[in-house]
C-alpha positions as CSV (number, residue, x, y, z in Angstrom):
1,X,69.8,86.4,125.3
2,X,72.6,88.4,125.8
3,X,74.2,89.5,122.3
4,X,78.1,89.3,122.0
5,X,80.1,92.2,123.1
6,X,82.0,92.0,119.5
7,X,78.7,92.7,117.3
8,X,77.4,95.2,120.2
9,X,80.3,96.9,118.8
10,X,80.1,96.7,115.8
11,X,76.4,98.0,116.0
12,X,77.7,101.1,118.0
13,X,80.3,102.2,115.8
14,X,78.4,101.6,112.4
15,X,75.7,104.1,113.7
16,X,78.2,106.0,115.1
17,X,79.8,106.0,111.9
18,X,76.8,107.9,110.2
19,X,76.5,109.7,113.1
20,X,80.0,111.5,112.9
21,X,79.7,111.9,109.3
22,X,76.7,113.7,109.5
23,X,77.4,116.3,112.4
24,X,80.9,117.0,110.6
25,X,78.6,117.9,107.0
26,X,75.9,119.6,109.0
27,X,78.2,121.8,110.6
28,X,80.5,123.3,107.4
29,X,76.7,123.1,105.3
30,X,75.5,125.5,108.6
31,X,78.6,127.3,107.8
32,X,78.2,127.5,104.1
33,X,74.9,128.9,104.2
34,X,76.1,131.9,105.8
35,X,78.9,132.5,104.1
36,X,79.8,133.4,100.2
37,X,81.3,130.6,98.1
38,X,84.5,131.8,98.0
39,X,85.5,132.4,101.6
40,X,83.8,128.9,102.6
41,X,85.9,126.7,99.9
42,X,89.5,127.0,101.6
43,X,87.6,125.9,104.6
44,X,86.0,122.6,103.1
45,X,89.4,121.9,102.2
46,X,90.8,122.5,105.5
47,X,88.3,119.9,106.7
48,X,89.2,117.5,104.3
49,X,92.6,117.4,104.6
50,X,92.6,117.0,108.3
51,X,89.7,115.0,108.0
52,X,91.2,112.4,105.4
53,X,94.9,112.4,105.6
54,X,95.5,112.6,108.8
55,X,94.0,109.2,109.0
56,X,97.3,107.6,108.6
57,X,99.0,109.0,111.6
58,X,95.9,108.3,114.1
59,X,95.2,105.2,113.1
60,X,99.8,104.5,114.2
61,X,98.1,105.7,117.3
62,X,95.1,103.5,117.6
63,X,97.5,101.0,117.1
64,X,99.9,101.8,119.9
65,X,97.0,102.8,122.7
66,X,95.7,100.1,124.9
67,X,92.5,101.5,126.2
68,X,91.6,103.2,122.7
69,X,87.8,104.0,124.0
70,X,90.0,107.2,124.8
71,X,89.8,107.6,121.1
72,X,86.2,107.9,121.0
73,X,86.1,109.9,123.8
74,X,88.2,112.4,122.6
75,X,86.3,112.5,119.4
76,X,83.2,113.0,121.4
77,X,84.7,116.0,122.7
78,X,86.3,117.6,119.9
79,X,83.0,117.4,117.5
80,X,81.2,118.6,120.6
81,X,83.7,121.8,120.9
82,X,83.1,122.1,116.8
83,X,79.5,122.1,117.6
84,X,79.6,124.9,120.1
85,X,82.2,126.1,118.0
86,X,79.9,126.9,115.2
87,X,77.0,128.1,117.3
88,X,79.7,131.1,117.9
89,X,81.0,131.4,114.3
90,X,77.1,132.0,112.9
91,X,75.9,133.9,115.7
92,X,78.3,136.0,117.5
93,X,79.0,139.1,115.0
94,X,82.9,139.3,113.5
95,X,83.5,136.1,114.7
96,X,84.1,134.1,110.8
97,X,87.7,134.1,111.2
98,X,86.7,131.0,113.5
99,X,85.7,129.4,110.8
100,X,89.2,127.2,110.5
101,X,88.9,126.1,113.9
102,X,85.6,125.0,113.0
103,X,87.2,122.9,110.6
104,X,90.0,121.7,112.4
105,X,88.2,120.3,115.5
106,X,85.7,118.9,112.8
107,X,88.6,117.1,110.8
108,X,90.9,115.8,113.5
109,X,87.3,114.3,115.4
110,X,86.1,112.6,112.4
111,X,90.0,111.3,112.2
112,X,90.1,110.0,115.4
113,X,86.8,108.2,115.1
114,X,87.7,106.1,112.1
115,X,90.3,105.1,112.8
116,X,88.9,104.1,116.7
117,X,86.1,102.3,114.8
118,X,88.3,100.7,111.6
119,X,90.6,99.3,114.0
120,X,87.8,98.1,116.8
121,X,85.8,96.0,114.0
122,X,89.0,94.4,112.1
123,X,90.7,93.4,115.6
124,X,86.8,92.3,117.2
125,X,86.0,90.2,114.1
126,X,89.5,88.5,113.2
127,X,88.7,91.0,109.6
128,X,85.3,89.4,108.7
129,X,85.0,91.1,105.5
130,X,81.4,91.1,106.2
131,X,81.5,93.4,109.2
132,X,84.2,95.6,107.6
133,X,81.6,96.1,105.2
134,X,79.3,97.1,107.5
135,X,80.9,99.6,109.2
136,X,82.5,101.5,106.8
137,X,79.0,101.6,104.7
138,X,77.3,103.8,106.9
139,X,79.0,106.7,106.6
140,X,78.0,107.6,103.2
141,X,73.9,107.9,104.1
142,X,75.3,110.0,107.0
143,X,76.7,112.4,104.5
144,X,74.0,112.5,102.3
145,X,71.1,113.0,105.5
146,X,73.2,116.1,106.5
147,X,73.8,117.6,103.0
148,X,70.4,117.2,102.4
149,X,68.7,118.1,106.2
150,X,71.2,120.2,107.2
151,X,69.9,122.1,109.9
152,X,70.3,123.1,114.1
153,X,67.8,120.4,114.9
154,X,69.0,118.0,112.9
155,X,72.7,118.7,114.3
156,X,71.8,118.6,118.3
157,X,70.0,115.3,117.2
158,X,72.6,114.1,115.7
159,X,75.5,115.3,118.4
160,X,73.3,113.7,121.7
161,X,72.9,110.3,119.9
162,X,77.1,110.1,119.2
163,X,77.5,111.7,122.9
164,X,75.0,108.4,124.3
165,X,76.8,105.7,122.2
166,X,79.9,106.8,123.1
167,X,79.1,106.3,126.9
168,X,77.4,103.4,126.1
169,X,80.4,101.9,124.6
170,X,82.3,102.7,127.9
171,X,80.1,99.9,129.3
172,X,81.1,97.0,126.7
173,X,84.2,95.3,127.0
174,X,86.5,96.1,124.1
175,X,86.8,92.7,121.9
176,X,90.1,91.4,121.3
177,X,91.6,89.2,118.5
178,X,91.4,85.6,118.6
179,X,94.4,83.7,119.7
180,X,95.6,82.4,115.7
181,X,95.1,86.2,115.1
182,X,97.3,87.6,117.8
183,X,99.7,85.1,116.6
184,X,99.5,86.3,113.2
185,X,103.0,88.5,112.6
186,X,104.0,90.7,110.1
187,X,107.2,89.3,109.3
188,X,105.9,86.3,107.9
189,X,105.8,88.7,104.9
190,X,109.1,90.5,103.6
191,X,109.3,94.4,103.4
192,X,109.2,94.6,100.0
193,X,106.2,92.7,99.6
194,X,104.4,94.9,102.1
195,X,105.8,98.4,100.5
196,X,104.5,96.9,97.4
197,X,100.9,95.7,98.1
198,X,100.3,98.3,100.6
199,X,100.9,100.7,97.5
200,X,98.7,98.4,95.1
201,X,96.1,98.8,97.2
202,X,96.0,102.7,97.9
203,X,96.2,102.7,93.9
204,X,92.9,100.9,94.0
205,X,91.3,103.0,96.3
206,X,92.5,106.1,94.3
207,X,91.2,104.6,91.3
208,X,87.7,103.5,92.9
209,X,87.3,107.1,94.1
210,X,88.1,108.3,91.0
211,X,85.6,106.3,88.8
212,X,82.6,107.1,92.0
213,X,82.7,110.7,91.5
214,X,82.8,110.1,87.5
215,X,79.6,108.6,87.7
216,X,78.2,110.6,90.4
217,X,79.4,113.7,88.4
218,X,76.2,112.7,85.6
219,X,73.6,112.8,88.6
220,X,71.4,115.7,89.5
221,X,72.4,117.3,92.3
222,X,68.9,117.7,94.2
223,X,67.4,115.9,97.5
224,X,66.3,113.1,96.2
225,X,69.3,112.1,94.5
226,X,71.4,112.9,96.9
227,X,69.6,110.6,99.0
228,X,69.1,107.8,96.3
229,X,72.8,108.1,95.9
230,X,74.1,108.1,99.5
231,X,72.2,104.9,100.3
232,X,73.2,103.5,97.1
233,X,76.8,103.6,98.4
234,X,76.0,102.4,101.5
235,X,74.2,99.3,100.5
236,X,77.1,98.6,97.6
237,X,79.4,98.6,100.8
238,X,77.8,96.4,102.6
239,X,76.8,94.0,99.8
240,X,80.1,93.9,98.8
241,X,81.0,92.1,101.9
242,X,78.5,89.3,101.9
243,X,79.1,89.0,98.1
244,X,83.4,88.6,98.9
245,X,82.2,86.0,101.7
246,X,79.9,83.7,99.6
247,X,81.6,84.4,95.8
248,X,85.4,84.7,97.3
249,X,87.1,87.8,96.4
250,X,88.5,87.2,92.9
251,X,84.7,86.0,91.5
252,X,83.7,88.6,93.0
253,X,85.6,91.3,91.7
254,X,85.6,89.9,88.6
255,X,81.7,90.0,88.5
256,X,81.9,93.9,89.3
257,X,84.4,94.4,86.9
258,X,82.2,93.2,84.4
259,X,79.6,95.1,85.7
260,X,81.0,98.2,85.7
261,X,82.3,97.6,82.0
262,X,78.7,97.4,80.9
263,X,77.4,100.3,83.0
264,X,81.0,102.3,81.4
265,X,79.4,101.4,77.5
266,X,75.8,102.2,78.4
267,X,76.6,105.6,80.8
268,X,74.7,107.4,78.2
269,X,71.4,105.5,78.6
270,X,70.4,107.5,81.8
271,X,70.3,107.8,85.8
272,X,69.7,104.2,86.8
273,X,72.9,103.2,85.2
274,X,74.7,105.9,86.8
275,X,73.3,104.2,89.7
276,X,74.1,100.8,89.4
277,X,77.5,101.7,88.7
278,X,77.7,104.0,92.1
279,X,76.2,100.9,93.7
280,X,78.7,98.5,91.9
281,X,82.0,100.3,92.7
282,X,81.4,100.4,96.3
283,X,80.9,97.1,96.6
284,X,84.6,96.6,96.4
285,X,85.1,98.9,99.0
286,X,85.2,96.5,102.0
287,X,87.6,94.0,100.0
288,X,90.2,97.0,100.1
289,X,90.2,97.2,103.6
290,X,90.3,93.7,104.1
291,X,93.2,93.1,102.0
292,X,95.3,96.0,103.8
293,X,94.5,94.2,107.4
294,X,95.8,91.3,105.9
295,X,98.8,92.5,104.8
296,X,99.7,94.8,108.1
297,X,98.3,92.6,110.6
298,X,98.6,94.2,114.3
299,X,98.7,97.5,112.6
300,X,95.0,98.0,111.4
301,X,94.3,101.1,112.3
302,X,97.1,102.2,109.9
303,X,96.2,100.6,107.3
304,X,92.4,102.1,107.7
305,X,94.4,105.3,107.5
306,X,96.3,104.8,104.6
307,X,93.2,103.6,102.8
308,X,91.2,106.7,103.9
309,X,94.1,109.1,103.0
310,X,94.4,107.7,99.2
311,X,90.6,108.6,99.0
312,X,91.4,112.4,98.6
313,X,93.7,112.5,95.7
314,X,91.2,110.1,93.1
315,X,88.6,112.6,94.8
316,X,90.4,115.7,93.8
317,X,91.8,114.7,90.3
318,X,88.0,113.7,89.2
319,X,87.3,117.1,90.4
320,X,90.0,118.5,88.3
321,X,88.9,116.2,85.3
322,X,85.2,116.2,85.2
């Protein structure tokens, strides 16, 4: 039986998803290892910057391409030139100063793939919260694999498998919206109203980021916590989907609201409620996302953008904080 081109999709770009994440971590943890502390931090920053808040103005293009597999494909190529790139940087002697174009292929690739894959699912799956969940959940064990595995192998393994997807996607027929979605226009909600959610939301995202890395701040920094935690975050995503499909969205964010209250009061009792909080939070992850399709329909690659953009500055001021 042949399976529908919209969750072939779907599939692709969720392992793709980890994928990316982890060949852009391998490469600056490659990088780190050579390098002192000091001279490596401005260029983790670099990364994220490019990485994160550039997200906005990609995704405006996702929305305005019509083949956006071109997306992917320059992805493909950038992270394959940040690859090679780094092969140079570690090996080839006075050659650090490349460092920042390391970073800068890294960041804009992982950019461009986001919002390629944010946009694909939300417009493939008229926004089925489920599938939103999906997607963005991987991404988080891809982070974790290559912070903990870091290594050449692991990076050429990871590199080849993005390279075949990304051909493979070539051969799947992009989905596109149902006919009530196409219809779907934003004016059927004022400016104000958009300016104003659209701002809500980011809020909410900076605030979720915020409160993840104040819990993950109490865990131990080793393997297997890093592990424990990244696939944590990725099942919360997911979850959080299924649980906004069968529950509805309020019940359900009032049921990890409460959650989190509890796991806020008892914080002190140890590393499993540090987890289940981590778990918790992400859960309301895909709900975000959803909410911002919803309110900028046609334009979903910018609202995937905005989302990923407000992720830096809870990021940073929990840094700051903690």
């Amino acid at each position: 039986m042949r399976v529908p081109a919209v969750y072939q999709m779907t599939g692709f770009s969720s392992v793709m998803h980890l994928l990316v994440d982890g060949i852009c971590v391998c490469c600056m943890y490659l990088m780190a290892s050579s390098f002192s502390d000091t001279h490596i931090l401005g260029i983790f920053l670099l990364y994220n910057v490019l990485a994160f808040l550039s997200q906005p103005f990609t995704g405006m293009w996702a929305d305005r391409m019509e083949r956006k597999h071109w997306m992917l494909l320059v992805s493909a190529v950038l992270l394959t030139l940040a690859v090679l790139a780094t092969s140079v940087v570690m090996n080839v002697e006075y050659c650090s100063a490349g460092m920042p174009v390391v970073a800068a292929l890294l960041g804009v690739g992982n950019s461009l793939f986001h919002v390629w894959g944010g946009k694909l699912v939300a417009v493939g799956t008229d926004n089925d919260i489920r599938a939103l969940g999906v997607f963005v959940a991987t991404g988080a064990l891809g982070l974790s694999l290559g912070m903990v595995f870091f290594s050449w192998t692991l990076l050429y393994v990871l590199l080849i498998s993005f390279c075949l997807l990304a051909v493979a996607c070539l051969n799947v027929d992009e989905p596109e919206a149902s006919a009530d979605a196409a219809n779907v226009n934003v004016s059927r909600f004022s400016s104000a109203f958009v300016l104003l959610a659209v701002t809500a939301i980011m809020a909410v995202v900076m605030l979720r980021s915020f409160v993840s890395e104040s819990f993950s701040a109490g865990l131990s920094k080793n393997s297997t916590m890093l592990l424990m935690a990244g696939a944590l975050s990725m099942l919360g995503k997911m979850a959080g989907g299924w649980m906004a499909h069968w529950l509805g969205i309020v019940r359900m964010l009032v049921l990890v609201m409460v959650i989190l209250a509890v796991c806020f009061l008892f914080r002190g009792l140890g590393t499993m409620v540090l987890l289940a909080a981590l778990f918790v939070v992400n859960c309301t992850m895909p709900v975000t996302l959803y909410l911002a399709n919803i309110v900028l329909p046609g334009r979903e690659g910018l609202a995937f953008g905005l989302l990923a953009a407000a992720l830096m500055p809870g990021y940073l001021i929990a840094l700051h904080l903690l």
